[in-house]
LUMKOLMAR-159966 format. One record per residue: x, y negated, z negated of N, C-alpha, C, O in turn; residue in three letters. Coordinates in steps of 0.001 Angstrom, whole numbers, plus 500000, padded with zeros to 6 digits. Atoms other than C-alpha are relative to their C-alpha. Example, Ala and Ser with C-alpha at 12.3 -4.5 7.8 and 13.67 -1.06 7.14 Angstrom:
500890501190500000512300504500492200500900498800500000501936498819499335ala;499180501190500060513670501060492860499230498910499270499739497802499101ser;
This chain:
500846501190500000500000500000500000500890498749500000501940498576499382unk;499080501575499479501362496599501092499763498517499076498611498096498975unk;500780500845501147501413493564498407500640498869500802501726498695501354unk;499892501075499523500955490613499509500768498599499372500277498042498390unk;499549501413500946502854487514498292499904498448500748500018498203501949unk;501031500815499502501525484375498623501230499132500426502361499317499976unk;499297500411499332503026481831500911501202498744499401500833498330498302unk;499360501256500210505736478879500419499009498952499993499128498133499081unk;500818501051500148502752476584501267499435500119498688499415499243497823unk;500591499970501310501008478236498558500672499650498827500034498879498110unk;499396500423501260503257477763495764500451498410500090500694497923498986unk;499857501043500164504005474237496824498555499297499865498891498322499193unk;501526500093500109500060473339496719499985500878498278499321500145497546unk;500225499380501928499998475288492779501450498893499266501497498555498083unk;499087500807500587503035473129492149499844498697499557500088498163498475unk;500717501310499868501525469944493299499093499533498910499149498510498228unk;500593500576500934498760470376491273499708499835498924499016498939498440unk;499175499945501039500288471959488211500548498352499606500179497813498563unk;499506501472500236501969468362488269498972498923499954498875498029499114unk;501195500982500135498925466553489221499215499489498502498897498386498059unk;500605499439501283497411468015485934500264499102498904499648498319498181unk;499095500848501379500278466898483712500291498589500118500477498012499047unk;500325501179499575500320463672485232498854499699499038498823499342497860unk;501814500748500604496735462803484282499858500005498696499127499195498126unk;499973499468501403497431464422480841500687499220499260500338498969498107unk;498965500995500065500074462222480504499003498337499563498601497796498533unk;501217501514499161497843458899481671498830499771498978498508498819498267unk;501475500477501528494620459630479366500361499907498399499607499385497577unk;499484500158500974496999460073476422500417498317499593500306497508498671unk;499383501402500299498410457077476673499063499191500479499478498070500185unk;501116500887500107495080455233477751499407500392498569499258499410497842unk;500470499729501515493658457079474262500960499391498705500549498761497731unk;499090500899501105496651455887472112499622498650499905499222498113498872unk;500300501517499629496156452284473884498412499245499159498202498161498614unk;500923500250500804492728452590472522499831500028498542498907499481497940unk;500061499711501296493336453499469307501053498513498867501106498335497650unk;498965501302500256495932450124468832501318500631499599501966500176498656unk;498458499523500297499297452549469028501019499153500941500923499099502167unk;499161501083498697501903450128470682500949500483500142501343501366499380unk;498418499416499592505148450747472318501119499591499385501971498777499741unk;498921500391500620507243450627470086500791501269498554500134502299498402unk;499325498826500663509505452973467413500450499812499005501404499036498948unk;498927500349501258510570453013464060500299501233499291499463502093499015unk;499686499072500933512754455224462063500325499535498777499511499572497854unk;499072500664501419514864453754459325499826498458499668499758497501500440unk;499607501160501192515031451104456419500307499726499235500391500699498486unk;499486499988500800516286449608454201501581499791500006502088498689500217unk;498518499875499413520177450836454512500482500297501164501654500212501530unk;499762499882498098519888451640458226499048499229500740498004498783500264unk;500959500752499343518402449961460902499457500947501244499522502049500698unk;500680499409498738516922451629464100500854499535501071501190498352501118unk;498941499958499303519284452217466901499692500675501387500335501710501210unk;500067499644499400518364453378470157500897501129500483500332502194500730unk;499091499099499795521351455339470997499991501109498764499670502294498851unk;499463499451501977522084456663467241499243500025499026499528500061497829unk;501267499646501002518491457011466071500075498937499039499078498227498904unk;499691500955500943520249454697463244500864499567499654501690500479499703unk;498199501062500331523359452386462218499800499746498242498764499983497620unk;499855499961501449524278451763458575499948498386500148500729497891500961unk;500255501358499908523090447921458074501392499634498918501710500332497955unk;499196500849500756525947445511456656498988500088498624497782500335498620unk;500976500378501356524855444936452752500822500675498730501934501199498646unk;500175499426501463524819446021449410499069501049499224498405500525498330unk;501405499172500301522331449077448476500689500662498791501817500575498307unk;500295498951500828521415451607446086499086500760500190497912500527500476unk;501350498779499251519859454833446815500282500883498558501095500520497708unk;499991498915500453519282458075444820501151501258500389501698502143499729unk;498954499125499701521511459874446610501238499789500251502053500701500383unk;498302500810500294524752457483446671500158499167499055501320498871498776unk;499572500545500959524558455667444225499877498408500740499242498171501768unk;499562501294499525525674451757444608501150500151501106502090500874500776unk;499426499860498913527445451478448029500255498437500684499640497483500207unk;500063501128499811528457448622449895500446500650501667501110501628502010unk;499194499325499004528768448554453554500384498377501500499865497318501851unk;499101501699499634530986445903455692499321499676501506498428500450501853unk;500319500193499059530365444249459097500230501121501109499447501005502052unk;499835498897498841531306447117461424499012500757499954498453501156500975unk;501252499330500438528669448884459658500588501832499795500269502920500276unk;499069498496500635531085451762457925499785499112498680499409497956498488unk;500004500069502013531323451999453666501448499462500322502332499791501113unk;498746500404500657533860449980452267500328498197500286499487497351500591unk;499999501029499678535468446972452687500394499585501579500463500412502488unk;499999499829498836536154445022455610501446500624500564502446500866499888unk;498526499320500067538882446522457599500830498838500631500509497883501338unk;499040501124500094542150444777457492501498501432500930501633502553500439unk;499201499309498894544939446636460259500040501270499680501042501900499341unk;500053498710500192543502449707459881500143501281501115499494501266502160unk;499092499134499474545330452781461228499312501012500149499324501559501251unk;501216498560499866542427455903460170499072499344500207498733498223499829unk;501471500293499922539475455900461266499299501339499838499499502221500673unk;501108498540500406536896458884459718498724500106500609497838499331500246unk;500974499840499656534438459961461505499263501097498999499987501799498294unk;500234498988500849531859462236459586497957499533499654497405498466499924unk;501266500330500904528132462272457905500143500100498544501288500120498094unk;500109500072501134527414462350454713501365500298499116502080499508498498unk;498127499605500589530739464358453395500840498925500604501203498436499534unk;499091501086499711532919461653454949499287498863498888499650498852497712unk;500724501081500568530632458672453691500561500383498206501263499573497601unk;499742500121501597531057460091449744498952500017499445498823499316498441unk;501323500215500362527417460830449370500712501015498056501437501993497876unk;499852499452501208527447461315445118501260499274499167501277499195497938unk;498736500291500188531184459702445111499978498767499907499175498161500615unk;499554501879499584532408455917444610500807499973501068501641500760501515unk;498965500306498558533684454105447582501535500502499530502106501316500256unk;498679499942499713537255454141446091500575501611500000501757501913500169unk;499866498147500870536878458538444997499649500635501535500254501665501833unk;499999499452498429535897459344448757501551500139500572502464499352500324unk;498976499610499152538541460935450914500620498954501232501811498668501353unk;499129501101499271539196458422453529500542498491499477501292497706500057unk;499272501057500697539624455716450634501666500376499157502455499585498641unk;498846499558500762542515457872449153500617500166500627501750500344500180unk;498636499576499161544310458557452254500476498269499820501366497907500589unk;498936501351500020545650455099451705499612498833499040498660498280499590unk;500282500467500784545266452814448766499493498564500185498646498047499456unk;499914501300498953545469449451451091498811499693500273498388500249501286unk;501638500311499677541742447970451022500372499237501910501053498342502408unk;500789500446499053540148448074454429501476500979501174501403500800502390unk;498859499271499293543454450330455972499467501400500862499936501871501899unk;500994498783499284541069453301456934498768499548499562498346499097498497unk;501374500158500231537659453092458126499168501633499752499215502750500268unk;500943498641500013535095455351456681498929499764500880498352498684500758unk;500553500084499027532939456120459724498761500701499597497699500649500218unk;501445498921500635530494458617457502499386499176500173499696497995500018unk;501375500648500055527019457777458150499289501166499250499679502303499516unk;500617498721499917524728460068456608498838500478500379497861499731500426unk;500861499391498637522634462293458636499466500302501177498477500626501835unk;499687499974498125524756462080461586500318501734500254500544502681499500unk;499563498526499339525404465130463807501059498964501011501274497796501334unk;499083500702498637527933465136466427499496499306501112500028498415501774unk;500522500697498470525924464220469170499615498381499211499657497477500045unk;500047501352500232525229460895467092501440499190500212501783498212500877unk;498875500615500083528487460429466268500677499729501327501030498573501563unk;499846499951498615529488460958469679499177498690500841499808498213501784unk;500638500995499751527154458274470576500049498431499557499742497338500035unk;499677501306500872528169456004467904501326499669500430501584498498500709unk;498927500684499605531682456135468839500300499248501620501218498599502121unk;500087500910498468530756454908472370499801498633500001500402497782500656unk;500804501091499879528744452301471602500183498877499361499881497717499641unk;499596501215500933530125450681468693501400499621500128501947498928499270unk;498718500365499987533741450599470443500759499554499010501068498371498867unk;499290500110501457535648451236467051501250500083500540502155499357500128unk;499034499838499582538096452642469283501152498813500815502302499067501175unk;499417501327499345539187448977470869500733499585498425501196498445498482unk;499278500366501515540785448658466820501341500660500614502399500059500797unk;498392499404499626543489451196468072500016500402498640500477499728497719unk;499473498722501826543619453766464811501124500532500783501276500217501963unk;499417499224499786546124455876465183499764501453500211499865502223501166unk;500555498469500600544939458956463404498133499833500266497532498784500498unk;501166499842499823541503459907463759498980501320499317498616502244500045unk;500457498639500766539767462543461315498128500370500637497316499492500932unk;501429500143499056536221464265462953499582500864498731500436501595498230unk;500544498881501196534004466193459962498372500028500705497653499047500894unk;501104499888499081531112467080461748499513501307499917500268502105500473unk;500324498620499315528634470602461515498976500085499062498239501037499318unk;501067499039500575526027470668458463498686499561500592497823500401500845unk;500747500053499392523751468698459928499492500192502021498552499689502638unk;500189499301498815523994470370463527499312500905499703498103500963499927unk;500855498492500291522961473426462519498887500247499093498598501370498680unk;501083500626500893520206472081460447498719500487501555498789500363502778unk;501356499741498963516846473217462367499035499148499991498848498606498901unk;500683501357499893514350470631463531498836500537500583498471501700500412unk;501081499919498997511381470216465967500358500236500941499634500933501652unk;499599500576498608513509469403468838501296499734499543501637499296498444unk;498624500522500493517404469176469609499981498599499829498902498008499815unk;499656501409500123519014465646469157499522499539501250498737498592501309unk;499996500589498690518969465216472764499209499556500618499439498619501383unk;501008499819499773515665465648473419499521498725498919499242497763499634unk;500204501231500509514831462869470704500432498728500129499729497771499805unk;499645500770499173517416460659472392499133499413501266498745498249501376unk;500721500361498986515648460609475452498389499232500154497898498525501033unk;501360500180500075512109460243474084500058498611499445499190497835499845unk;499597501603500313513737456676472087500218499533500828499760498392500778unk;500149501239498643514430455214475383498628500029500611498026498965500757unk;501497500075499811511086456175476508498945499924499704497905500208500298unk;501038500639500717509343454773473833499859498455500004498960497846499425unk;500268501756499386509713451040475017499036500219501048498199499322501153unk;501332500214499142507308452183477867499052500915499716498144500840500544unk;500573498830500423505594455159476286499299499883498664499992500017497655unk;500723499779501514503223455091473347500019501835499758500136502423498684unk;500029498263500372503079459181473923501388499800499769501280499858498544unk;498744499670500555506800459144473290500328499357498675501321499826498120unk;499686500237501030506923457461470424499072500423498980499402500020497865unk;500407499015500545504547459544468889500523501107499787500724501355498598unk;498852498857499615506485462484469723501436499958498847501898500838498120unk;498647500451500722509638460728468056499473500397498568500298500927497824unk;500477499997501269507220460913464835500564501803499374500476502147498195unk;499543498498499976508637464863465052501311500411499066501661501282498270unk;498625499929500712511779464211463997500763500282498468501740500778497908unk;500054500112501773511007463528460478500097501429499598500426501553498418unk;499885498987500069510966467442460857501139500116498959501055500945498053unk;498167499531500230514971467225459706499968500253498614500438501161497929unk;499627500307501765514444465849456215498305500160499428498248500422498226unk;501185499450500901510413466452455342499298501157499031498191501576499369unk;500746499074500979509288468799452781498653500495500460498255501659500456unk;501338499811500795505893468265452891499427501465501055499987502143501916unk;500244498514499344503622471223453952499097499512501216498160500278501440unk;500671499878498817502116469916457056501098500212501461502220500705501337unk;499429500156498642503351469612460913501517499701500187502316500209500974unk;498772500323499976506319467770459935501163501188499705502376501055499863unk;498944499200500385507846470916458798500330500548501011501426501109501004unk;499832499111498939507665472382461881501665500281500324502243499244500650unk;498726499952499638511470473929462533500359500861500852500518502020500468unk;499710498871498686512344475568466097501558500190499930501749501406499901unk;498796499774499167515925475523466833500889498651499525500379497538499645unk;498569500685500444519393473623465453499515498719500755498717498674501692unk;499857501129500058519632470298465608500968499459501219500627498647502078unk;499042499958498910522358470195467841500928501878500461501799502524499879unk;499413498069500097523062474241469509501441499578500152502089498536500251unk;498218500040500261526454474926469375501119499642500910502282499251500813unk;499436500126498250527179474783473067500561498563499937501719498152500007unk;500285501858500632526374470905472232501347499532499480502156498679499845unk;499558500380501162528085471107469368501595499665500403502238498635500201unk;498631499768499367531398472104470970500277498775500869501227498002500743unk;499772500545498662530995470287474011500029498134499353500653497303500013unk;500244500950500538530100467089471626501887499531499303502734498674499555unk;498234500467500511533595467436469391501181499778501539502078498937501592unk;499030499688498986535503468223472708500207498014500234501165497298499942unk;499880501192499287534258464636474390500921499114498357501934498427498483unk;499509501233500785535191462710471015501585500191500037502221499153500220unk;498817499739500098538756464459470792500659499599501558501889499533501568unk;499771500688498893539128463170474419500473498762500396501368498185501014unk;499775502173500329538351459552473557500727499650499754501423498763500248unk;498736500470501113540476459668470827501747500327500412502730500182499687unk;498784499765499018543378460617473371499904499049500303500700498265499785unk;499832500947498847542508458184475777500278498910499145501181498183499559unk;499578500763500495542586455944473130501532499525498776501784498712497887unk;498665500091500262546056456428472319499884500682498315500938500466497717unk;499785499591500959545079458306468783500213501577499814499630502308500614unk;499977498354500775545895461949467091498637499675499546498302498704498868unk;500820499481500428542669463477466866500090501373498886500882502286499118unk;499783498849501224542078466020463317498869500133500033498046499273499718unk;501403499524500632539241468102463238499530500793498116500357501386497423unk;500345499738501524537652469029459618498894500678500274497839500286500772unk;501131499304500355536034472399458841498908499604498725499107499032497653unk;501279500377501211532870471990456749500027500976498717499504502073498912unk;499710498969500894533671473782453402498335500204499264497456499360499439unk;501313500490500583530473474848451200500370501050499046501313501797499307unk;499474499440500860530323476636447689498121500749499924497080500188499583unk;500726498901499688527915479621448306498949499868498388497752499660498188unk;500961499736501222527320480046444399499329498802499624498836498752498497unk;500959501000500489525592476837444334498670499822501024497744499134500594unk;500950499849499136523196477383447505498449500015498883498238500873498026unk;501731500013500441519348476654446145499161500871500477498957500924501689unk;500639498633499471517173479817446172498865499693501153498262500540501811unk;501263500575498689514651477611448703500945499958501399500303499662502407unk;499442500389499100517700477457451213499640501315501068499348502407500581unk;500490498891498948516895479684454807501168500981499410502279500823498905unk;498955498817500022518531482593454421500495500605501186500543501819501386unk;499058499390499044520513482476457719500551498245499897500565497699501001unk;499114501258500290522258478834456492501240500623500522501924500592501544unk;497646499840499851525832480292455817500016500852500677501142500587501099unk;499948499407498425525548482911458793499904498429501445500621498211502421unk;499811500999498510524671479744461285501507498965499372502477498669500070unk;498755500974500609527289477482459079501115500651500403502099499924500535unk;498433499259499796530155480314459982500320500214501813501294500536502492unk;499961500102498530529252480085463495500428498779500665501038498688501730unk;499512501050499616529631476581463515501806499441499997502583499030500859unk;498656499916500329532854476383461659501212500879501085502416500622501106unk;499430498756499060534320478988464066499784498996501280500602499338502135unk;500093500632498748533441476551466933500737498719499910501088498174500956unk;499019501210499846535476473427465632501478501186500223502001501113501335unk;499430499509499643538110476064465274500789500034501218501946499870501604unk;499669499384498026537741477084469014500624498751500715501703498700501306unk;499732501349499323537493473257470176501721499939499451502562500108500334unk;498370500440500613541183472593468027500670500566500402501788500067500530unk;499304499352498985542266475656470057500519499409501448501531498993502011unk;499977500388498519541410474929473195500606498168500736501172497908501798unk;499250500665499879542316471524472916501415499237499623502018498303500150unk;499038500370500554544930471167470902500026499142499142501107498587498945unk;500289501348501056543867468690468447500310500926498840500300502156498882unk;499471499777501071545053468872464912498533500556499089497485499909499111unk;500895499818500808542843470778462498500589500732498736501428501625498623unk;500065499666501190542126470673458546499019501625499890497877501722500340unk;501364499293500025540403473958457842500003500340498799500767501154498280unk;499850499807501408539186473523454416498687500816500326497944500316499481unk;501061498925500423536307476018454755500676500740499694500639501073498509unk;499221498701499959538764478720455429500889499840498700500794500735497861unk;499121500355501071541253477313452855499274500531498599499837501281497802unk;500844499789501162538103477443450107499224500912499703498538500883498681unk;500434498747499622536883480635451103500683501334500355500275502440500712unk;498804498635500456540274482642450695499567500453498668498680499826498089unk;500063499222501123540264484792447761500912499459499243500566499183498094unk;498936500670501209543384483337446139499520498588499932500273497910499233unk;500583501819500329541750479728446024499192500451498950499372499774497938unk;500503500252501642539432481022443169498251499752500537497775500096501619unk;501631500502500100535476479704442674500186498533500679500997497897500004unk;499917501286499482535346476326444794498820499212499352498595498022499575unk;501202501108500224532110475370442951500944498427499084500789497256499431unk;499522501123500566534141472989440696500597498758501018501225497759500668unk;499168501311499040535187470817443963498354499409500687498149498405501370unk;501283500735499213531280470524444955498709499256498839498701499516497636unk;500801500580501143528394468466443184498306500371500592497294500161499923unk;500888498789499629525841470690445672500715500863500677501896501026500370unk;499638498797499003526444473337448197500755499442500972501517500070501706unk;499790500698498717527202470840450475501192498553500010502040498235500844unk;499163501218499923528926467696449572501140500301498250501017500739497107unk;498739499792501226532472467522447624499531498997499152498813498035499424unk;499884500882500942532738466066444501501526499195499727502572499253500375unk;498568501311499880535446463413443478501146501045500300502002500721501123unk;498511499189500232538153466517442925499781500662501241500751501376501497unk;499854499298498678536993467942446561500452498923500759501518499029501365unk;499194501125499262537606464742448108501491499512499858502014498812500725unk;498750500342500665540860464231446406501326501350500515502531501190500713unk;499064499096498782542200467878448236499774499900501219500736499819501983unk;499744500461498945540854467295451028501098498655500673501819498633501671unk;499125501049499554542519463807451011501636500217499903502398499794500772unk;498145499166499868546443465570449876499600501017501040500624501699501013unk;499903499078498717545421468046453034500231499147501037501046499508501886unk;499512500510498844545378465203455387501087499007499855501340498304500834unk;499138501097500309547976462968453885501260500587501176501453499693502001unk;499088499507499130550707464836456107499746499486500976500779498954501382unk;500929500537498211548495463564459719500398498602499358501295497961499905unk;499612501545500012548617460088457858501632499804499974502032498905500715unk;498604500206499835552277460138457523501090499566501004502014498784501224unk;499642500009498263552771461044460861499419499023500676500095498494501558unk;500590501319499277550474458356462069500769499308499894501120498840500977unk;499658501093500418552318456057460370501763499639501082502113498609501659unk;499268500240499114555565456890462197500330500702501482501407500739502076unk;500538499802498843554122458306465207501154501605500415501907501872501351unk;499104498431499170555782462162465269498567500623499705498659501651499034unk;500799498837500627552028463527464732499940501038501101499224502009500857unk;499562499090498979553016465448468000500435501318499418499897502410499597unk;499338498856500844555256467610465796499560500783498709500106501752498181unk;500428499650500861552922467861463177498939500887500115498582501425499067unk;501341499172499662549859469893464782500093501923499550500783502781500101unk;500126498685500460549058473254462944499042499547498981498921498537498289unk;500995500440501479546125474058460681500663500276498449501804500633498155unk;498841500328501092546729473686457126500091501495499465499432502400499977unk;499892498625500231547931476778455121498736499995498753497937499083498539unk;501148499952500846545630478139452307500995499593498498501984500287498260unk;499179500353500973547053476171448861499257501284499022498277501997499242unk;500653499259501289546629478113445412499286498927499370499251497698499419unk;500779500735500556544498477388443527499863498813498645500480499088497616unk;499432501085500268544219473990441948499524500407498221498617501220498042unk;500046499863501158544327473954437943499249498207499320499740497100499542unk;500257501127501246542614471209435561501644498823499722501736497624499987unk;498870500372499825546208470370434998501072499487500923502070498781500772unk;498629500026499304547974470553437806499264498837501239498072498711501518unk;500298500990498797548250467587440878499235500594501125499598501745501370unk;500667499734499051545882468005443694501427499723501359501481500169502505unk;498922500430498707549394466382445579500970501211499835502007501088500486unk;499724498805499604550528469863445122500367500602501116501365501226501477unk;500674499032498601548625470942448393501075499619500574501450498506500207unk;500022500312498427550515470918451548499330500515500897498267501122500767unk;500809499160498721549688472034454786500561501654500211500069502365501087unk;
């Protein structure tokens, strides 16, 4: 028996009007919004961020206080700290860079150098790479000329949402002519909502890994072209403090991620810290005493991390970090007593 399959005309005629469809669907939505007084327009953040087209959000110049940092201050570039004065690092990072829990001066990129305003902290928190990646385009930090360049980038990638980053990118530019897209954007709130309706909805990472990779790669690029040593930074986390509400495929997707800055520091050759691996040897001991959750260091995690990269600053300073590229070794473990300037690499 002979099966028939239907013609090229035919499927361009089911295509047509497949589209026709969504068209119109499109059209009465946004005549029904129009009616309802939804305007074109988008808001995410306030307060300590502002709304950012590119970067979802920017850290506003000011003075705040939150619940979850404490008193913070943050300068005209729109990084923590003061302003910068011929500064040489520049940190890229979310929240763990920034010092969420920490004082400005107890954060890691304030200790790689004592010199107010000498390294910028670039933490924002509740960036992913693809922000950051976006941020370092846009806010041309790189026209300063750092030298060194530290990237900490992966818990919130692998964080599960509604929709990747990218896909919420696109729908913020198309909410200046779109009332359905900026509805849509209302999705997002997915990342950080609790509550038990819609907003919880969580499909798929925040940024997949492919992304994720392909995201560190372009910044470690930049940071060539722009005449700096790029250092990537694994994301360390202290297991025995995980909250019994956390998914239970976190630190399975977290080891996948970690394993992909890895790859990138391979493949390109950029300098990498790997304090996961470092804090997740067996001779390092219990790491909870370096965290204040699962997730973000406390003053004495910031304080090894910062003797792990002091070696990269060194080298910045007199430009052999050529000779310096290898990840760091695994230190013993640190004592109550003993100097955190112990560590080397």
């Amino acid at each position: 028996m002979r099966t028939s399959w239907p013609s090229a005309r035919t499927w361009a005629q089911r295509f047509l009007l497949a589209a026709s469809v969504f068209v119109a669907c499109l059209a009465a939505g946004e005549v029904a919004l129009g009616l309802l007084g939804v305007k074109r327009n988008w808001r995410y953040a306030s307060g300590w961020a502002a709304d950012d087209f590119f970067c979802r959000y920017v850290l506003r110049p000011g003075v705040f206080t939150t619940d979850w940092g404490g008193r913070f201050r943050i300068n005209s570039l729109g990084t923590r700290g003061p302003e910068p004065d011929h500064s040489y690092v520049l940190c890229l990072g979310d929240s763990c860079t920034f010092g969420t829990g920490v004082k400005e001066d107890s954060a890691y990129p304030a200790l790689l150098d004592p010199r107010p305003g000498a390294v910028i902290n670039a933490g924002i928190p509740g960036y992913n790479s693809f922000l950051g990646w976006q941020w370092l385009r846009h806010s041309h930090i790189l026209d300063r000329h750092p030298r060194l360049v530290t990237i900490y980038y992966g818990w919130n990638d692998h964080r599960k949402a509604a929709a990747p980053e990218r896909v919420f990118y696109y729908l913020r530019r198309l909410s200046r002519h779109s009332r359905l897209a900026g509805v849509l954007l209302q999705a997002q709130l997915s990342i950080w909502s609790e509550e038990p309706n819609w907003r919880r909805v969580r499909w798929c990472p925040v940024v997949p890994i492919d992304e994720f990779k392909s995201n560190l790669t372009r910044i470690v690029h930049a940071v060539r072209e722009a005449g700096a040593t790029p250092v990537l930074i694994t994301a360390p986390y202290a297991k025995q403090l995980l909250p019994e509400s956390a998914p239970t495929d976190e630190l399975p997707r977290h080891a996948e991620y970690a394993e992909a800055v890895r790859q990138v520091a391979r493949e390109t050759g950029a300098g990498l810290v790997d304090l996961e691996a470092i804090m997740d040897a067996p001779k390092f001991g219990n790491p909870s005493p370096y965290f204040h959750d699962f997730v973000h260091l406390n003053e004495r995690g910031h304080r090894l991390l910062a003797d792990l990269l002091k070696p990269w600053v060194a080298c910045a300073k007199n430009g052999t970090c050529a000779d310096a590229a290898g990840p760091a070794r695994t230190p013993e473990p640190i004592r109550d007593e003993e100097s955190a300037s112990n560590i080397s690499r």
